[in-house]
N, C-alpha and C positions, 0 to 999 in steps of 0.2 A: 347498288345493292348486292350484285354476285360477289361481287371483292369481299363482302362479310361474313362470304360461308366459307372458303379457306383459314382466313381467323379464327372463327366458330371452333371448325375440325383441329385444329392445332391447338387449340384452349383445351378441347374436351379432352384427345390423347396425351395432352400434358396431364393432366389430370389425374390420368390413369397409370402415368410413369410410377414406378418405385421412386424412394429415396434413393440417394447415397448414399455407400456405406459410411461415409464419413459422420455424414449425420444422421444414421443410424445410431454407430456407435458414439459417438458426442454428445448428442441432443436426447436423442431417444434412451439412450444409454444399453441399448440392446445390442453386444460384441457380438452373441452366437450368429443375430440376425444377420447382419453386417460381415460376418465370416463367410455365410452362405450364399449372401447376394455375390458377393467378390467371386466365390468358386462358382456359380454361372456363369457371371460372365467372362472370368480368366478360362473357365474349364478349367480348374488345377484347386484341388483339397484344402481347407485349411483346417487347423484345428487352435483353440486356444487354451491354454494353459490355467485352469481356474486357480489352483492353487500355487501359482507363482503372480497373478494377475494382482491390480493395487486394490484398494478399500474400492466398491463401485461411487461412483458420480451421478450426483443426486441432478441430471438435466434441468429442473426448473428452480435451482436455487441461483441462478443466473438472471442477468437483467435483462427486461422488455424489451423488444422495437422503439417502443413511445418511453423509453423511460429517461430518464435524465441522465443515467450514469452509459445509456446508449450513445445520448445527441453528445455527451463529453468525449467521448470515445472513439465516435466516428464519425459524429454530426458533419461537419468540417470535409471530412473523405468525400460521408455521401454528397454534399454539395458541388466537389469537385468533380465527382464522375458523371454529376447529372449535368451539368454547365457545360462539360467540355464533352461529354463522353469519350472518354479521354483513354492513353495510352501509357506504355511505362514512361515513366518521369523526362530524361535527357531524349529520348526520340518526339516526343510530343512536344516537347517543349521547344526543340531547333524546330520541326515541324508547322509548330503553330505560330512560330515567328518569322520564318521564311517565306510561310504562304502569305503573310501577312505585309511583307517588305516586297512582295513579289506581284500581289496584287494593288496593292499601293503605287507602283509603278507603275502598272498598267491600267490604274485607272486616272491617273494624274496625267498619264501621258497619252490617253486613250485614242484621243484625234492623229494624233502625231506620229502614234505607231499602227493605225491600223489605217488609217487614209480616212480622208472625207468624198465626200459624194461633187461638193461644188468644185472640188478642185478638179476635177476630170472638164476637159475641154469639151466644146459641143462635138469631136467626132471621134471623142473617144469610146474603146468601147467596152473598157474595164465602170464595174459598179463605186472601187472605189481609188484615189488619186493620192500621191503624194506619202504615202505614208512609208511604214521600214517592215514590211511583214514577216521577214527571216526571224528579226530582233522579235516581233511581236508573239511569231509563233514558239520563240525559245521561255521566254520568261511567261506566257501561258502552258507552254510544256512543263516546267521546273516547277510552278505554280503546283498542277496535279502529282511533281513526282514527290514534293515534299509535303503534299497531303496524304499519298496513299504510303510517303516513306514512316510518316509522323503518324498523326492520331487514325489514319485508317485501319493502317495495316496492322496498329496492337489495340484495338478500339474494345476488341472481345476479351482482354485479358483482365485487367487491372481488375475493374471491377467484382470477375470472378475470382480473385485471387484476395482483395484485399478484407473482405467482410467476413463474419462469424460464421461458422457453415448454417445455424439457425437464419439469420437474417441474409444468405447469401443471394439466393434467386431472387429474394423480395429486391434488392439493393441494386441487382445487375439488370430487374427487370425496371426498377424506375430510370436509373442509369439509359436505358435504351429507348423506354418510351421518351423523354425528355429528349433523347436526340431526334426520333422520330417527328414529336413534335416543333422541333427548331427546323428540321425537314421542312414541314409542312408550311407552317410560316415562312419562311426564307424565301420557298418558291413563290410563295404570295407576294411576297416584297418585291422580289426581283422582278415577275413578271407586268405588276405596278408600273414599276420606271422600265422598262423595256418594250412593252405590247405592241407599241407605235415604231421600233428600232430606232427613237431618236436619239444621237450620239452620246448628247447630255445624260438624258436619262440613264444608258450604258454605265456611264463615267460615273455618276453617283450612287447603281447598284454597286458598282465592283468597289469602288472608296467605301461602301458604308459593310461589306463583306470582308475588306482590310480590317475594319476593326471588330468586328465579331469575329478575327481570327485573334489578332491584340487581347482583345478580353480572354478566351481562352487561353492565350500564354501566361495570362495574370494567374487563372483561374488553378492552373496545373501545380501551383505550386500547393497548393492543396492537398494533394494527393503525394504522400510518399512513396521511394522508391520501393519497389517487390521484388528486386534482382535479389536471387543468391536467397532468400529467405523462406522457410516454409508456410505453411498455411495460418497452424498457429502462432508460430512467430508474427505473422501478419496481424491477424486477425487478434491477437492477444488471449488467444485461446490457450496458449501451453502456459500463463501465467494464472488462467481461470483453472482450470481441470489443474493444476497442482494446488490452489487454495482449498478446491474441493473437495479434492481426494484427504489434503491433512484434515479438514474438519468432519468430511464424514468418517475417516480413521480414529479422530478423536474422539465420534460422538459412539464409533463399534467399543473404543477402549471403555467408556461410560458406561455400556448397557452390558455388557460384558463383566467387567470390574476386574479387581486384583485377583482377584483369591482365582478366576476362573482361567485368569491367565499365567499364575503359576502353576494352573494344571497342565 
């Protein structure tokens, strides 16, 4: 029950965070605000430019979370970030297929590389016999280095990078709960076949965690790459704010008229 008051505290001061300027000025459509936040926390001035600035951007003439032209858009993505919790594209993806050929092997070869217990003689006085532990400790080492080389160590990026800055935290926060709960499960599974240490049991945790690293490499192709790309570019946003900006300009040209713009 303690463990759910740090939670708690961290939900409530999230809460109380500002926006981004980004989506301030994006969503909200508010640049002075988004000017101001920036210069607290840069400490350094900005000032903007109204009358060189575009027509303003209408923020909710954009699509839903739940909307259709969302799940066409990124439906896809977000499945891929929640599956895998995943990393940039080429690092996840050798990642997620290494730990996979690397546990694979030591769960096929489980006995064989870590020893067994019968095979130790009545006066010996090692727990376990006959096995190759150098070998076992290397390909259990390579095992962690091409998890934390792969989806660990970019685990926080993609998701914050690939989504619309309105739907971003929403997307990075399912993205992380979903890994949390494959966490949570996983440890259940494993401890299932393991409780008792019998070797069997061992062998068919780490085989059936081969392929929930397998699926994930399937899963990654889902997700494109974010190198070299900006936010909107990603997130398709510098194709939305320029549709927006021509038709709220169109709709200023409209109320406006000719006569007032050959004044």
């Amino acid at each position: 029950m303690f463990g759910a008051v740090p939670a708690a505290l961290t939900y409530y001061w999230g809460m109380k965070m500002p926006e981004t300027a980004r989506y301030t000025a994006l969503v909200e459509g508010n640049h002075k605000k988004a000017a101001n936040d920036m210069a607290k926390v840069l400490e350094k001035d900005f000032t903007i430019d109204e009358t060189s600035s575009k027509a303003p951007i209408n923020p909710n003439s954009s699509y839903g979370f739940f909307s259709k032209e969302y799940l066409y858009k990124h439906g896809t993505q977000l499945l891929g970030t929640a599956s895998t919790w995943i990393g940039r594209f080429i690092i996840q993806l050798g990642g997620f297929l290494l730990m996979s050929i690397f546990m694979a092997i030591l769960g096929f070869k489980y006995g064989d590389l870590r020893g067994e217990k019968n095979a130790c003689g009545p006066d010996s006085k090692k727990d376990l016999c006959g096995g190759h532990p150098i070998m076992f400790t290397v390909l259990y080492g390579l095992t962690f280095f091409f998890a934390n080389f792969g989806p660990n160590s970019s685990t926080f990026i993609v998701p914050a990078e690939l989504f619309p800055a309105r739907f971003r935290s929403t997307c990075h926060g399912i993205s992380a709960a979903s890994g949390k709960a494959g966490a949570i499960i996983g440890a259940f599974v494993v401890q299932y076949y393991t409780q008792d240490g019998d070797s069997n049991g061992i062998k068919k945790a780490i085989i059936e965690l081969s392929v929930v690293n397998l699926i994930g490499f399937f899963f990654t192709f889902l997700v494109p790459e974010t190198k070299g790309k900006s936010l909107e570019e990603l997130s398709g946003e510098d194709h939305d704010i320029g549709r927006n900006a021509e038709a709220n300009d169109r709709n200023y040209r409209t109320d406006v008229g000719p006569e007032s713009e050959m004044v």
